[in-house]
LUMMILUM-274883 format. One record per residue (C-alpha): residue number from 0; residue in one letter; y, x, z. Coordinates in steps of 0.001 Angstrom, whole numbers, plus 524288, in hexadecimal, padded with zeros to 5 digits. Example, Ala and Ser with C-alpha at 12.3 -4.5 7.8 and 13.67 -1.06 7.14 Angstrom:
seq:type:v:u:w
0:A:7EE6C:8300C:81E78
1:S:7FBDC:83566:81BE4
***
This chain:
seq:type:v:u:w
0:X:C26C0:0D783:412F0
1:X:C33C6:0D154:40E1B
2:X:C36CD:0D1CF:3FFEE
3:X:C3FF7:0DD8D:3FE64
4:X:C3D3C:0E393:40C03
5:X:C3B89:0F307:40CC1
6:X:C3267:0FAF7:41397
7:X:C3738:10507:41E38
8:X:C2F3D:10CE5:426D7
9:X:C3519:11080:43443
10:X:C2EC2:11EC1:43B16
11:X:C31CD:11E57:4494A
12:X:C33D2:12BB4:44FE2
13:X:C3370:12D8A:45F49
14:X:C4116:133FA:46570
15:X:C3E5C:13DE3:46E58
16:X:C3765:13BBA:47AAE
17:X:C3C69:12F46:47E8C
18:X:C3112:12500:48443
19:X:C2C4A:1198D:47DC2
20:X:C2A79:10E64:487B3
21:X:C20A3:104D2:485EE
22:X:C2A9B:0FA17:485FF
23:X:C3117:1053A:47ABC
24:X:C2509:102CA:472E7
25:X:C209A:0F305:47644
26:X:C300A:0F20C:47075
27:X:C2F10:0F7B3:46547
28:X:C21CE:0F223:46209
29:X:C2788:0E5DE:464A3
30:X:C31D4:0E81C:45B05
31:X:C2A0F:0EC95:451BE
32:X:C2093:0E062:45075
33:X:C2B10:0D720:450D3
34:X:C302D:0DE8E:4445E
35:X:C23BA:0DE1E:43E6D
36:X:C2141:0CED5:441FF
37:X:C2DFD:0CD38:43745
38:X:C2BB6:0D75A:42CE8
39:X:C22A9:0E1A8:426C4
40:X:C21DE:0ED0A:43174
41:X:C1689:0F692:43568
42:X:C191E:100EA:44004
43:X:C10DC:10AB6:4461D
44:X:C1018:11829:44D82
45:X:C090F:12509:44858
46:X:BFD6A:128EF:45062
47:X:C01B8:136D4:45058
48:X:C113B:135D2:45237
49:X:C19B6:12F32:45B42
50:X:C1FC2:1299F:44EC6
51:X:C1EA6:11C89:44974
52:X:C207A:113C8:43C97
53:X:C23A2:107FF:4387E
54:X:C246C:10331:4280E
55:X:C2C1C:0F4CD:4290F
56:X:C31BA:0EC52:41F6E
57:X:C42C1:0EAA4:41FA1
58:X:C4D74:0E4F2:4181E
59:X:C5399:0F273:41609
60:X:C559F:0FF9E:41CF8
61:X:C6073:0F8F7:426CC
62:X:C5457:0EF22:42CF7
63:X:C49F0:0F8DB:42DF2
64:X:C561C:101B4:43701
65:X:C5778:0F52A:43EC9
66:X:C4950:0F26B:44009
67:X:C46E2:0FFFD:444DA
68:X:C54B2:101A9:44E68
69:X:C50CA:0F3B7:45434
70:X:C4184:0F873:458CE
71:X:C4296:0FC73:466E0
72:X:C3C38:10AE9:465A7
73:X:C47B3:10FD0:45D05
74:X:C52BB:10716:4640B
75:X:C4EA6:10EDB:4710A
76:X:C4DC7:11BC2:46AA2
77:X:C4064:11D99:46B8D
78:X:C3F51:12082:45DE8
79:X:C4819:1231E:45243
80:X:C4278:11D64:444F6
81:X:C444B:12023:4360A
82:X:C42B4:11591:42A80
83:X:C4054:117B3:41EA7
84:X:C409E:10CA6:4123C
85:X:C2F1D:10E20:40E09
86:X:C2C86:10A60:400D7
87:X:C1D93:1067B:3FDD7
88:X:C19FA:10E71:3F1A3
89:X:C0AF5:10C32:3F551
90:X:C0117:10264:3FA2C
91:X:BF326:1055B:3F9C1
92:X:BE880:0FB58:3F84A
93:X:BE4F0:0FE94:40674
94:X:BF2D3:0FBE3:40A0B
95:X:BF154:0F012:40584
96:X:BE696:0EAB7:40846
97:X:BEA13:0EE33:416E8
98:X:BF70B:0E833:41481
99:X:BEF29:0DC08:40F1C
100:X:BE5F7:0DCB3:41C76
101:X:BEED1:0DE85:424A0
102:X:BF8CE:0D34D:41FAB
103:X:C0231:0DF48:42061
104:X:C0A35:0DAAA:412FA
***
């Protein structure tokens, strides 16, 4: 991460019934790791919900809007997203040594 970054995570919510293509999803995943090849970003869905997450690293609450408005699933109205600033309070020594394995710092 960049000295003086912030945290944010980003929940994804499905609108209505609307049909996700798979162009819709290669797109977004697209977007996504292309974010991720330039900054700290994880993003996933939840097994039991047709929700999904992602915790990234931005300048301020103004980039992690544009990140989010620029990724194809929310730009087409497939889903509407919320962002909130994440501050770590607690690491575990699992944490990090996964972190450490993983060359996720």
């Amino acid at each position: 991460m960049k000295n003086g970054s912030k945290l944010y995570v980003r929940i994804d919510y499905k609108v209505g019934e609307k049909v996700i293509t798979h162009q819709d999803l290669q797109d977004h995943l697209d977007y996504v790791k292309n974010v991720a090849s330039k900054q700290y970003f994880m993003g996933g869905v939840f097994s039991n919900a047709t929700e999904g997450m992602c915790l990234f690293e931005a300048e301020n609450l103004e980039e992690a809007q544009k990140i989010t408005q620029c990724d194809p699933i929310i730009e087409r109205g497939l889903y509407r997203s919320e962002i909130f600033e994440w501050v770590l309070v607690v690491l575990s020594e699992q944490a990090k040594e996964w972190f450490s394995e993983n060359n996720a710092t």
